[in-house]
N, C-alpha and C positions, 0 to 999 in steps of 0.2 A: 525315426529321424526327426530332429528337432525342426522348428521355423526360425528361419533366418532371423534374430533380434535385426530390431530397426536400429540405426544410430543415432543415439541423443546428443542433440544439441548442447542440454542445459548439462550432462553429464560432462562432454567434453569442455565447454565452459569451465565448469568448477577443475580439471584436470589443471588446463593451462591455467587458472588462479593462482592455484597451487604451487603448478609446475616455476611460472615465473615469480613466484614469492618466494621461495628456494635461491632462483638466479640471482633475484637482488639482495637476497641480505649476504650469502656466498662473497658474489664480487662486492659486496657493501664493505666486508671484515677485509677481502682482500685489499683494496684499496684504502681502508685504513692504514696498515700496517706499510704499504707503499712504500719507496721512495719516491722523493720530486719527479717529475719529469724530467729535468734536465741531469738527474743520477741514472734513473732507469734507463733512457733513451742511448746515454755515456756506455754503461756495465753491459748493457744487454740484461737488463733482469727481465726473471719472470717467475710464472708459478704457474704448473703444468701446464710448458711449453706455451704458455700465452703472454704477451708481455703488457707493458700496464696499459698502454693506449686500447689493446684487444678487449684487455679487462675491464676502461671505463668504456668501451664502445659494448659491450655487451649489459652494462649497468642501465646503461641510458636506454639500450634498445626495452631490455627487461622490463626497466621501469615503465618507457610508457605502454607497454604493449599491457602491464599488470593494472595501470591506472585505467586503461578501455577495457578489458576485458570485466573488472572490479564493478564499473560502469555498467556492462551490462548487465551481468550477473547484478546486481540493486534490480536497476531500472526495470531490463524486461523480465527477470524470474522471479525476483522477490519485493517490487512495488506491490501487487495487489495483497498479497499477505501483512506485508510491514502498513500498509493501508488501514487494513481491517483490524490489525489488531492496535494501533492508534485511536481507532474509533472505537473499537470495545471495549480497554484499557481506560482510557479517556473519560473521567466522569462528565456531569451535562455541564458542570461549573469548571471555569479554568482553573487548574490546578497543575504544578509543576511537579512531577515525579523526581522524586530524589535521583534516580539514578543518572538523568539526565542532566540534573547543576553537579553530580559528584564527576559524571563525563565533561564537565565544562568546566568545571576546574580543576582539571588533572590536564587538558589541550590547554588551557590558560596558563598556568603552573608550567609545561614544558615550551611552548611560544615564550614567556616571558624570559625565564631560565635562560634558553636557547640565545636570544636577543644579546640578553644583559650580560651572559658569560659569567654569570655568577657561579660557587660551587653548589652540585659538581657538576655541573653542565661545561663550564670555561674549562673544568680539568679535564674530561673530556678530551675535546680540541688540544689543552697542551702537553697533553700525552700524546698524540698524531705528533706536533709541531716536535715535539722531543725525539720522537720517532726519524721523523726527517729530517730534523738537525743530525740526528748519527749517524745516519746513511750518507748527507753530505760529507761530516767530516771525515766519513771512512773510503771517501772516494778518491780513485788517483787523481794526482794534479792539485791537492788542497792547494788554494791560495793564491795558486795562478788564475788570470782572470777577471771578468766580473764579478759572478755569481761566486757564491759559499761554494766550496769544494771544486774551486777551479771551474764551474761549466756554469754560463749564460743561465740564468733563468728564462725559461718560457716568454712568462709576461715583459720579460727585457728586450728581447728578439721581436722584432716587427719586421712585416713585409718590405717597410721602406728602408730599414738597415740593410737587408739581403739586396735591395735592389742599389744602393750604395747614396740612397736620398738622408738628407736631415727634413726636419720638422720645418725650418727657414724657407727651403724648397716647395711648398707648399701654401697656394693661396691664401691668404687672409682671409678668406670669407669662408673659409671651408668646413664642413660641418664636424670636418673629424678631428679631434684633440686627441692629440700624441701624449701620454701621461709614463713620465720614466719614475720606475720606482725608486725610491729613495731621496726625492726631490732632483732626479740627474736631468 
């Protein structure tokens, strides 16, 4: 009979790493291809049986739990290693390793991209936006409405509409600015 293996910490670590780096890029492509909210929330969409709010609630959760866990796994499993070999790598004269300015300008290169929406980063993003323009226009109700394809936008809808307040309704000194899209 064998002895009971103990349970590893840094094993199960690397598992959920893993595990949650799967969940996010999953619902990462899921919610690309999305529709709006105010389509999805209309239709009833989904994609096995979860609908898009379940989707981005499980994005978000994913993410931070993969940004801590990512956290430890550095910090407490592989600080003294990535330490040690800095200092042994490391000649005694300052010296920059290539691969670390070819990692700074590839994060540079996608930040800047990113920013600027230049191609193909912008295309990117208006591949989504074209995505959700055709979900809009293939929604019932086109044109009725505020929003594209007959339904509210989200960021249109405020607590103070539902509660039947205007923006006027509200102090002058108040910290919260009411911002309508579209200049309304």
């Amino acid at each position: 009979m064998s002895a009971k293996k103990k349970f590893s910490i840094r094993a199960w670590v690397s598992l959920v790493l893993a595990l949650t780096f799967i969940a996010v890029a999953v619902s990462g492509v899921i919610l690309y291809f999305a529709p709006p909210c105010s389509v999805a929330d209309a239709t009833g969409w989904s994609v096995a049986a979860l609908s898009k709010h379940q989707w981005a609630t499980i994005h978000v959760i994913t993410s931070l739990v993969f940004l801590i866990v990512a956290m430890v796994h550095m910090l407490v499993y592989n600080w003294g290693p990535l330490k040690t070999y800095m200092k042994q790598k490391a000649p005694s004269r300052l010296k920059i390793r290539w691969e670390l300015v070819a990692a700074l300008a590839v994060f540079a290169l996608l930040l800047a991209g990113s920013i600027s929406a230049v191609p193909p980063f912008g295309t990117v993003m208006d591949w989504q936006d074209a995505i959700k323009d055709h979900y809009r226009e293939q929604a019932p109700g086109r044109g009725e409405g505020r929003g594209r394809g007959g339904y509210a936008h989200v960021e249109d809808t405020t607590a103070m509409e539902e509660e039947g307040m205007a923006s006027s309704d509200l102090p002058s000194d108040t910290w919260l600015t009411v911002r309508w899209r579209g200049g309304r």
